[in-house]
C-alpha positions in Angstrom: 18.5 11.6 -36.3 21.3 10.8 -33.4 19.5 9.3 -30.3 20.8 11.5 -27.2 21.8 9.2 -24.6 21.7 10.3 -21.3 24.5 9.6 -19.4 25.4 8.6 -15.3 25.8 12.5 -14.5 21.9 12.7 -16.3 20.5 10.5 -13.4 20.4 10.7 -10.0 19.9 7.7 -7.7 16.4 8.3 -6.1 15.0 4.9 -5.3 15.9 2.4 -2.9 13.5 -0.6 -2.0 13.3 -4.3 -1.5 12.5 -7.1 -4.4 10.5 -9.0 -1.6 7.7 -5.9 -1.2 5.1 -5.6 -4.3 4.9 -1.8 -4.5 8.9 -1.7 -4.7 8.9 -4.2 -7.8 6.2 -2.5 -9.3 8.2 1.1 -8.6 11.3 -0.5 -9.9 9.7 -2.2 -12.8 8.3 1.3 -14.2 12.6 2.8 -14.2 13.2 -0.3 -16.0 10.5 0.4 -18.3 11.8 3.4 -19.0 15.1 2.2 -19.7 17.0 2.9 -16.3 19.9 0.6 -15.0 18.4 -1.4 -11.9 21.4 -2.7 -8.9 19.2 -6.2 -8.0 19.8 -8.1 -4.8 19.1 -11.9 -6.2 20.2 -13.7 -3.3 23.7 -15.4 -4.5 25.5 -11.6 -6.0 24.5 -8.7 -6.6 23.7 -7.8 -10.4 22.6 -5.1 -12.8 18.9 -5.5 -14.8 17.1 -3.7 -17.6 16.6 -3.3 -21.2 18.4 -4.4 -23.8 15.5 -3.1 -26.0 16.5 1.0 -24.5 20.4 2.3 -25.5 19.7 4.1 -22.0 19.9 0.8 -20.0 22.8 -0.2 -22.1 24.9 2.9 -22.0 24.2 3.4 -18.1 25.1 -0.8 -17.5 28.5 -0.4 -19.5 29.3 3.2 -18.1 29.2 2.1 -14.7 30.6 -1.0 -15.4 33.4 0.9 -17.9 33.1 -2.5 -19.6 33.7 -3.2 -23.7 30.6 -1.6 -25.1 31.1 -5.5 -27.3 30.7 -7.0 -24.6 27.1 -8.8 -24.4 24.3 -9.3 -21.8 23.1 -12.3 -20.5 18.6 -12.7 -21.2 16.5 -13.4 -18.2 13.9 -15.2 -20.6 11.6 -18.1 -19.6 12.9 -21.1 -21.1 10.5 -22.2 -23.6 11.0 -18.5 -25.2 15.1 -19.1 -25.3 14.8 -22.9 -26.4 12.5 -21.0 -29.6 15.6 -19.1 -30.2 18.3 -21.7 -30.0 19.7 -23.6 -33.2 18.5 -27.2 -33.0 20.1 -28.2 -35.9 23.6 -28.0 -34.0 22.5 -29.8 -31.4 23.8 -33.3 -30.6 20.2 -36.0 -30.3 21.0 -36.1 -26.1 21.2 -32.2 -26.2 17.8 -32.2 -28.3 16.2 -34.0 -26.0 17.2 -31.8 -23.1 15.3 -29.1 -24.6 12.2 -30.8 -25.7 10.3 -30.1 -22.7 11.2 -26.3 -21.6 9.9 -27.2 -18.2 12.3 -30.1 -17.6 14.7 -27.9 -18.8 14.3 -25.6 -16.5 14.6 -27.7 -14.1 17.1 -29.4 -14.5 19.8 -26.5 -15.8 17.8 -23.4 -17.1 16.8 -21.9 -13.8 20.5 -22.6 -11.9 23.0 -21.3 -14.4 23.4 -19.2 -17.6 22.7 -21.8 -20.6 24.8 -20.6 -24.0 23.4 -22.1 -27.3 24.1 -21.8 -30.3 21.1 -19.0 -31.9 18.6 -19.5 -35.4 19.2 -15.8 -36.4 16.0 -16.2 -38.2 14.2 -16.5 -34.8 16.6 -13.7 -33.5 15.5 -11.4 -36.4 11.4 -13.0 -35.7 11.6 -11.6 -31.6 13.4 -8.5 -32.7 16.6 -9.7 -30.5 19.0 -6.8 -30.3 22.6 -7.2 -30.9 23.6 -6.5 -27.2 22.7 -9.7 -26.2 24.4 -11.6 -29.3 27.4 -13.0 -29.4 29.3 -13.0 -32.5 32.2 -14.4 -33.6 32.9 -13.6 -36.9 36.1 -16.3 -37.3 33.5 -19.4 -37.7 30.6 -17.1 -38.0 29.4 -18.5 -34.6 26.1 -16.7 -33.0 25.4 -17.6 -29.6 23.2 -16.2 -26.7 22.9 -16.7 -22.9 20.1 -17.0 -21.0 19.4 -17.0 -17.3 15.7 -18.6 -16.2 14.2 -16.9 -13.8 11.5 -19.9 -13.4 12.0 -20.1 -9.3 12.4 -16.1 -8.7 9.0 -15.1 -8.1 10.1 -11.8 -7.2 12.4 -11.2 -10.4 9.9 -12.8 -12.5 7.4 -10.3 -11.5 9.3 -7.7 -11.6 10.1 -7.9 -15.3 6.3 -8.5 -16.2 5.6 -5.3 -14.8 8.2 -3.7 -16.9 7.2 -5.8 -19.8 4.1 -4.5 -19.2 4.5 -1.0 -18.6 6.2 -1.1 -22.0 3.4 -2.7 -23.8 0.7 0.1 -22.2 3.0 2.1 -23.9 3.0 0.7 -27.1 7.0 0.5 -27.1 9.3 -2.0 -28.4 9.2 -5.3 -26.6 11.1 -5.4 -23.3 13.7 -7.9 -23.5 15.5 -8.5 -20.5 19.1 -8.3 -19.7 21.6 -8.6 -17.1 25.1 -8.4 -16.3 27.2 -8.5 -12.4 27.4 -5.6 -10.5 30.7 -4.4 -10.4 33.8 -3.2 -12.0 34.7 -5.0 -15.5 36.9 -7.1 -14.4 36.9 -7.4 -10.9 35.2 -9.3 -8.1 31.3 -9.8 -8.2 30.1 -7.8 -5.3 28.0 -9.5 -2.9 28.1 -7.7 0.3 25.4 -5.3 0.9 27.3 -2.0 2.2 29.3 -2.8 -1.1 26.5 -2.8 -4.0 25.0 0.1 -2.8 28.5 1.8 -2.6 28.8 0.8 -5.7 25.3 1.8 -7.4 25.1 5.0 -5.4 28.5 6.1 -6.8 26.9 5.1 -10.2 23.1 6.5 -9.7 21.6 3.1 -9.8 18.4 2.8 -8.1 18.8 -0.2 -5.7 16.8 -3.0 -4.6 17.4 -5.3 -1.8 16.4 -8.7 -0.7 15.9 -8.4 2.5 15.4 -12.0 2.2 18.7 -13.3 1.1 20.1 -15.6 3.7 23.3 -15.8 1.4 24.3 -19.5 2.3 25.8 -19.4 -1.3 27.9 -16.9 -2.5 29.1 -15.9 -6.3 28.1 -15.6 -10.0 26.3 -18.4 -11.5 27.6 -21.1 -13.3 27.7 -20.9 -17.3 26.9 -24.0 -18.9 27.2 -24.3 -22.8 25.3 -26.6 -24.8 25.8 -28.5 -27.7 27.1 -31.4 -28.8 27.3 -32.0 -25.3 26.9 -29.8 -22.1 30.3 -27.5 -21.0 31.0 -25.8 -18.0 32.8 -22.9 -18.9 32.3 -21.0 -16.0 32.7 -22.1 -12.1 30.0 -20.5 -10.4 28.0 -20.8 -7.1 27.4 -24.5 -7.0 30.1 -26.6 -5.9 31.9 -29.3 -8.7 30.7 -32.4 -6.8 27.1 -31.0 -6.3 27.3 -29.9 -10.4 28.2 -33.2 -11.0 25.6 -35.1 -9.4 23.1 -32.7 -10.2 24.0 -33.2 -14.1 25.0 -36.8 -14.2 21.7 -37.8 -16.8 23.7 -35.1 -19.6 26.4 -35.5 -21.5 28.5 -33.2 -19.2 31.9 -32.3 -19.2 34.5 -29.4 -18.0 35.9 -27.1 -20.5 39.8 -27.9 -19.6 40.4 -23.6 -19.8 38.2 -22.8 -16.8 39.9 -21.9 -13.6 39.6 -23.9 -10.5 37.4 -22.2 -7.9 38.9 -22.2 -4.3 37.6 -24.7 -2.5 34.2 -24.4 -0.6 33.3 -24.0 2.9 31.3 -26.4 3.2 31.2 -29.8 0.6 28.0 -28.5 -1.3 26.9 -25.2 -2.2 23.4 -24.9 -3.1 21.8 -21.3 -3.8 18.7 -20.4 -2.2 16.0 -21.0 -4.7 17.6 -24.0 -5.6 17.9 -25.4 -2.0 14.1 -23.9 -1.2 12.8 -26.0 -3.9 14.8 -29.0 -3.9 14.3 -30.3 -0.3 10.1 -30.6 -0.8 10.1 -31.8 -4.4 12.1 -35.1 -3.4 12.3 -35.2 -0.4 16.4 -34.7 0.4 16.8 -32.6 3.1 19.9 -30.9 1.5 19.8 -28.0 4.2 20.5 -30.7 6.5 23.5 -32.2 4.0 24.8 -29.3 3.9 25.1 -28.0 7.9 26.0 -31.0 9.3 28.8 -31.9 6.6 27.8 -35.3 5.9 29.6 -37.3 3.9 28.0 -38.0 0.4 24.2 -37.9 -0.8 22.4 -38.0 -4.6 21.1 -35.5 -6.2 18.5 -37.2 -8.0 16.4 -34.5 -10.7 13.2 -34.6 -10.9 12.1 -37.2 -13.6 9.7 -36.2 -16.7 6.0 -37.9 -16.2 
């Protein structure tokens, strides 16, 4: 039997709300439940949420989008499930022992950037992983997926156990979920307001806001890949100096084909979440490095126990 998709026309956009009030995550959790296309304020850009277990959420992201239907999602797992999922075989020993402990993981590079690894298809074919969110490259037979922690978004965390569990009430297929920017293939990430819901109202995305968002960093997040050793291959909002310090334990490098990003306002760029939970955990006040443009300071990670 064909699967009738519905399409952009299908749906009109009837919700707006904010991710920082409960009874507007658990609304918007329920669409994304049921496989609608969600425009998500997270603070640094805006970006586009659901699915990539529903062909609805998949045909609405890459219709308003008009992206490459090839073109995968990014995962908004927790990191122990994507570290099940990765290939450790391929890994380098210092890469291995990044991801022995998911929760140092996390905190060192899993809940600030997208983290590319190279996948076990058998644990991809175990959790029923759909092929949206796979990257294939069928030269060197090369699988990889992406994955975004959302450890230190309460909010976003919550919002996709409530669609998680909407799903499982259900008795549906397992709500995996996926995400890609806000705006035209191609083109700028959107991160003013007045512009995302433009954008999702032209689309029939239901929006949600942060009302929260105090937007002192601005931009995608970086993309880190990991292997034998850990690659930027994406600039993103975190500044190449504040990267650098943050990452200086790993085996880090800069993959010679990304493009320089223009140079920051101010020396360091720190994301919210990032910021909120850096200053108490050691005692940095980076808020305080970064408005009163001092000089240098270390960013020193948390250390394992």
């Amino acid at each position: 039997m064909i699967e009738t998709l519905n399409s952009p026309e299908t749906y009109s956009q009837t919700f707006e709300g904010d991710i920082s009030l409960e009874a507007d995550i658990l609304s918007a959790g329920k669409l994304m439940a049921e496989g609608r296309a969600i425009a998500v304020d997270n603070s640094s850009v805006w970006a586009i949420w659901g699915d990539a277990n529903d062909s609805n959420f998949i045909y609405e992201a890459q219709a308003a989008k008009q992206r490459d239907p090839n073109k995968t999602f990014g995962l908004t797992l927790s990191s122990a499930h994507f570290i099940e999922m990765i290939d450790k075989e391929s890994l380098s020993p210092a890469v291995q022992e990044l991801i022995s402990d998911p929760n140092y993981f996390a905190e060192l590079i899993g809940g600030f950037a997208f983290v590319r690894a190279p996948a076990n298809i058998l644990k991809l074919a175990e959790y029923s992983i759909p092929h949206s969110v796979v990257s294939i490259d069928f030269s060197n037979y090369d699988v990889k997926i992406q994955n975004f922690d959302p450890v230190f978004s309460p909010n976003m965390r919550q919002l996709i156990e409530v669609a998680s569990q909407e799903k499982r009430t259900a008795g549906k297929p397992a709500f995996i979920p996926a995400v890609t920017s806000l705006n035209p293939s191609g083109t700028q990430e959107l991160v003013c307001k007045e512009d995302a819901s433009a954008f999702a109202i032209a689309n029939g995305l239901p929006i949600l806001n942060n009302a929260n968002a105090s937007r002192l960093s601005i931009g995608s997040f970086p993309i880190l890949e990991i292997g034998t050793d850990v690659v930027l291959k994406r600039r993103g909002n975190i500044a190449d100096n504040l990267l650098e310090d943050m990452l200086y334990e790993l085996p880090y490098r800069v993959d010679p084909d990304v493009i320089k990003r223009s140079e920051c306002a101010v020396p360091y760029e720190l994301p919210d979440y990032l910021l909120d939970r850096a200053t108490p955990l050691r005692g940095i006040d980076l808020s305080r490095a970064i408005r009163e443009d001092l000089e240098h300071y270390k960013f020193v990670p948390q250390q394992r126990a």
